[in-house]
C-alpha positions as YAML, in Angstrom:
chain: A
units: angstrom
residues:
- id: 1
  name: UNK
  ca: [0.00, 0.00, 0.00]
- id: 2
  name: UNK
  ca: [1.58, 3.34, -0.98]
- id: 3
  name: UNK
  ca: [2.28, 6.35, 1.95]
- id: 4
  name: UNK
  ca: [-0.90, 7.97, 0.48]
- id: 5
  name: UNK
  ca: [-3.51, 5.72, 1.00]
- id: 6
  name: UNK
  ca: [-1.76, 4.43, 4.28]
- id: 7
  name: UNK
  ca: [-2.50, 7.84, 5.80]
- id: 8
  name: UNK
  ca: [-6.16, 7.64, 5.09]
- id: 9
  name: UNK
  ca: [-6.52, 4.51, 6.12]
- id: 10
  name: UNK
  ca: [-4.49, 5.13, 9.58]
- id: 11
  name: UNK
  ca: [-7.29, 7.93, 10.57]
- id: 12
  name: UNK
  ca: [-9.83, 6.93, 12.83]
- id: 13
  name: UNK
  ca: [-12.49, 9.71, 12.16]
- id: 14
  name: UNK
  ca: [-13.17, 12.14, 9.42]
- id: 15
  name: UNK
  ca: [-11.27, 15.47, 9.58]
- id: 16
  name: UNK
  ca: [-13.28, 17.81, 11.54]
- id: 17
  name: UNK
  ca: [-13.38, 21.50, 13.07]
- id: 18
  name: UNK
  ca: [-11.40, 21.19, 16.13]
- id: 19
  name: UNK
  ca: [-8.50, 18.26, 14.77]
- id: 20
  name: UNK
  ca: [-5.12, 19.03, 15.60]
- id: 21
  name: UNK
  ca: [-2.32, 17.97, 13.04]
- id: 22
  name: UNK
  ca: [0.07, 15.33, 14.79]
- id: 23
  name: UNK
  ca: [3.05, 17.73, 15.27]
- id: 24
  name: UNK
  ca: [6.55, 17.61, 13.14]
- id: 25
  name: UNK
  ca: [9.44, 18.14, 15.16]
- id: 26
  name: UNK
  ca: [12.77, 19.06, 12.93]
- id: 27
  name: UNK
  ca: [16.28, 18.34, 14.12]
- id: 28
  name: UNK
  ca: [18.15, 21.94, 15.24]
- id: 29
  name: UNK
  ca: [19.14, 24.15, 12.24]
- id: 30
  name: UNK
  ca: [23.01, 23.56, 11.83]
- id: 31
  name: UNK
  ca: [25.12, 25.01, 8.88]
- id: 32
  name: UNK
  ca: [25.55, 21.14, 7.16]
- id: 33
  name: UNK
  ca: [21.36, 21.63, 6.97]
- id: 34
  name: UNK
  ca: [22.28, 25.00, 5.27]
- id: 35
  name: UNK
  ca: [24.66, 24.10, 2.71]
- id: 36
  name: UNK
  ca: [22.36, 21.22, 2.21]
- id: 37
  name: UNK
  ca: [19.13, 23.35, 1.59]
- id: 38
  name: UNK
  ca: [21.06, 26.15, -0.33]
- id: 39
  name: UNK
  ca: [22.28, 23.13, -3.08]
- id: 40
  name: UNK
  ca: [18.85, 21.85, -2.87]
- id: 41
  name: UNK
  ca: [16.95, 24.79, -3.45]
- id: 42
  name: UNK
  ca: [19.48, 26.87, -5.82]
- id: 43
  name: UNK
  ca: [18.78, 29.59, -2.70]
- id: 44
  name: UNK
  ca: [22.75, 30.67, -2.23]
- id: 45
  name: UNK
  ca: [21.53, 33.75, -0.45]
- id: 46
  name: UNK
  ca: [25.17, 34.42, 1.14]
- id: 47
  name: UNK
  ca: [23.11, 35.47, 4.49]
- id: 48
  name: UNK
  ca: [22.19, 32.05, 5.17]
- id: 49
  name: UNK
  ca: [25.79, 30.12, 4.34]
- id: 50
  name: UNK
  ca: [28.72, 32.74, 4.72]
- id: 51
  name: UNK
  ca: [29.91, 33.91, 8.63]
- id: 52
  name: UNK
  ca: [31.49, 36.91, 7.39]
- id: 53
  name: UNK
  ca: [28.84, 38.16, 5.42]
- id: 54
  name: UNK
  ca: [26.19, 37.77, 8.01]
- id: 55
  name: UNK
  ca: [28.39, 39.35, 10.55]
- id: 56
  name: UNK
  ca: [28.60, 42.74, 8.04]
- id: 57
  name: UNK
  ca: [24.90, 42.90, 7.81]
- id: 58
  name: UNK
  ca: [24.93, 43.05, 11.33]
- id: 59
  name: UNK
  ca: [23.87, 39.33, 12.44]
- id: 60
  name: UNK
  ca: [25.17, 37.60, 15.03]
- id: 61
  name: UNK
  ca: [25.50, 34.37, 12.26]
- id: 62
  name: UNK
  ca: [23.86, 32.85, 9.67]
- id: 63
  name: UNK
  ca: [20.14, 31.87, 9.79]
- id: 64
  name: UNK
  ca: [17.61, 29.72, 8.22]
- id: 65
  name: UNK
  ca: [16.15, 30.21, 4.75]
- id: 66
  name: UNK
  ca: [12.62, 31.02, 5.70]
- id: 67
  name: UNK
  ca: [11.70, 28.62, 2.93]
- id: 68
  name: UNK
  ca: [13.33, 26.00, 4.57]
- id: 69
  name: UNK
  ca: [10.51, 26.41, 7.49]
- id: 70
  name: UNK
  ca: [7.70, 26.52, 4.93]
- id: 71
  name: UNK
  ca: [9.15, 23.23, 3.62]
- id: 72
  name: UNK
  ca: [8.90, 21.34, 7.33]
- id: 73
  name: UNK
  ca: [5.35, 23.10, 7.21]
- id: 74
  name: UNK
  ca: [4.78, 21.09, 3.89]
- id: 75
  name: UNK
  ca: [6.25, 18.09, 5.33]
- id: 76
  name: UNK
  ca: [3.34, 18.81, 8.66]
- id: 77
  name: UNK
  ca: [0.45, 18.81, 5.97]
- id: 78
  name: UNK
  ca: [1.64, 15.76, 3.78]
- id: 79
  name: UNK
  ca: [2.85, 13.42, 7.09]
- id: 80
  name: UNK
  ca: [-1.56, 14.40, 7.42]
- id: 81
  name: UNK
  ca: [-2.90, 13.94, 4.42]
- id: 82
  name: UNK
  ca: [-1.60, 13.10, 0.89]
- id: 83
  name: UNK
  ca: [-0.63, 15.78, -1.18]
- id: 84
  name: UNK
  ca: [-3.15, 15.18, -3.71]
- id: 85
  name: UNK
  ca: [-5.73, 16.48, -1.45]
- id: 86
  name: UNK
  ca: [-3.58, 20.07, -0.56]
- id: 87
  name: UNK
  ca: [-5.19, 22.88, -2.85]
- id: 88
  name: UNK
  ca: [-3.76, 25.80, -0.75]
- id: 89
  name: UNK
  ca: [-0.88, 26.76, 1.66]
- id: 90
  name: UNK
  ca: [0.31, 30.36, 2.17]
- id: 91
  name: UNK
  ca: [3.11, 31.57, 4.87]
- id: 92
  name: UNK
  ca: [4.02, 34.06, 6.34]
- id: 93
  name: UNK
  ca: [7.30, 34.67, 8.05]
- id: 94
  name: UNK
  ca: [7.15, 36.48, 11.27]
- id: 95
  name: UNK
  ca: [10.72, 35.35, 12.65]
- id: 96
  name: UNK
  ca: [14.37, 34.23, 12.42]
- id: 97
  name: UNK
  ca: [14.87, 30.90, 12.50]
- id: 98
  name: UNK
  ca: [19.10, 30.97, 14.49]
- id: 99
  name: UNK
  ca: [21.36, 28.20, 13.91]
- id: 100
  name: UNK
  ca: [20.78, 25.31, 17.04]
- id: 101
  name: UNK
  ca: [16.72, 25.94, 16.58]
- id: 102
  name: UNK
  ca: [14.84, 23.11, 16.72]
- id: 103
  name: UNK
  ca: [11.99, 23.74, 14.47]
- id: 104
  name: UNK
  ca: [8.22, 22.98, 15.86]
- id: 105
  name: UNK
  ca: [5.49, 23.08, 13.64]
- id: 106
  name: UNK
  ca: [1.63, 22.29, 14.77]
- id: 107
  name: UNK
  ca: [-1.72, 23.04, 13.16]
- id: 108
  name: UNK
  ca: [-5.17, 23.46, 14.05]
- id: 109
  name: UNK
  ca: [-8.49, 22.97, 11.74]
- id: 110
  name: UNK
  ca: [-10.48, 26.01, 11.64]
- id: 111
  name: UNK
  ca: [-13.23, 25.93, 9.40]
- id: 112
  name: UNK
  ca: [-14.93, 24.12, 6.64]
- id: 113
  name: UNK
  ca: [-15.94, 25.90, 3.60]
- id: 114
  name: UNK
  ca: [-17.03, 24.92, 0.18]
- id: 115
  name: UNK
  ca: [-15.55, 26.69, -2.69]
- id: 116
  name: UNK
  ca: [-15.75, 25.67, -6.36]
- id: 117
  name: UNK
  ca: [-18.64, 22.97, -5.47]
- id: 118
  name: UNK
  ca: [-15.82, 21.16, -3.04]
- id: 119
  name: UNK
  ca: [-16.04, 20.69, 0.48]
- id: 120
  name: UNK
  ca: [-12.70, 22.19, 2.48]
- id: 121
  name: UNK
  ca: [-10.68, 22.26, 5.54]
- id: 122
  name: UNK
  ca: [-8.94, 25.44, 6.21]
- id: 123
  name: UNK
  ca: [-5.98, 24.61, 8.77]
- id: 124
  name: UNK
  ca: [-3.98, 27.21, 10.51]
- id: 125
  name: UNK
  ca: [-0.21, 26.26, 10.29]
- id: 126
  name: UNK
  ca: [2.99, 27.69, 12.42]
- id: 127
  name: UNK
  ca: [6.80, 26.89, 12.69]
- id: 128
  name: UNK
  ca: [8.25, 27.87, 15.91]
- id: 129
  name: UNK
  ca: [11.77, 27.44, 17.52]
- id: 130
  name: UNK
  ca: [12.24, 25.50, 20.97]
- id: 131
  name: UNK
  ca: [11.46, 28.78, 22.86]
- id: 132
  name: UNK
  ca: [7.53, 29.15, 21.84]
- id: 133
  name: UNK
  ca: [9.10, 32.00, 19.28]
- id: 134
  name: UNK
  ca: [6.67, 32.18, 16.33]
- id: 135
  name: UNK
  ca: [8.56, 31.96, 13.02]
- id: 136
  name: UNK
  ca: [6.00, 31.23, 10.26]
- id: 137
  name: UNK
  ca: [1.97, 31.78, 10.85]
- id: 138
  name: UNK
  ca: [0.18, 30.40, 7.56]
- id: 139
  name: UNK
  ca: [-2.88, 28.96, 6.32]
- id: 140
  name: UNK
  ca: [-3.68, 25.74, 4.18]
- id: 141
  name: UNK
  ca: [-7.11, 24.18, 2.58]
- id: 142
  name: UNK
  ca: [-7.63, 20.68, 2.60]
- id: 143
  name: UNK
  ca: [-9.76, 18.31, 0.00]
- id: 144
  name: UNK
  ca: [-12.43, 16.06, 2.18]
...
């Protein structure tokens, strides 16, 4: 059975007003996860891989891509349902993610709504660090 159908099949009840998403817990930002995502993403923003650079801008160090966070909120929505069933998912990035954060993210359904003759889920998303610091607030809709 592929991950997809696994997923539905491992939920007990329909998705309702009121479900919480099982939570996604990343390993702490270091700068191998940095170099990694920069290669990855073609993002060589030299704030987010080079000391000296981030330093003359004024930073203590380098920090996260805030894409990077948006992708672990992804991975929080598709470790819930599969991806097929994802029609929206907007961030917004309210925070720094700092090297040695661990990166939390949660959501919450909020609503159900039909739009285009389809019944939705609209789940509010956030990434924060170990500390309860928000760093991304977003929004996703979900297929029933």
């Amino acid at each position: 059975m592929d991950k997809a159908n696994n997923m539905n099949s491992n939920l007990s009840k329909p998705l309702a007003v009121g479900d919480t998403l099982p939570p996604l817990t990343m390993p702490a930002i270091n700068r191998t996860t940095l170099a990694l995502y920069a290669g990855a993403s073609g993002d060589h923003n030299p704030i987010h891989i080079d000391l000296d650079f981030a330093r003359k801008a004024r930073m203590p160090d380098v920090f996260a891509h805030g894409m990077l966070s948006m992708a672990y909120l992804g991975r929080l929505l598709t470790n819930w349902v599969p991806q097929q069933k994802i029609r929206q998912f907007n961030a917004r990035f309210v925070g720094i993610t700092h090297l040695g954060n661990l990166v939390h993210c949660s959501g919450k359904v909020v609503a159900q709504i039909e739009q285009d003759g389809e019944q939705l889920l609209k789940v509010e998303i956030l990434a924060a660090n170990q500390y309860g610091e928000t760093k991304i607030l977003g929004d996703a809709l979900i297929a029933l």
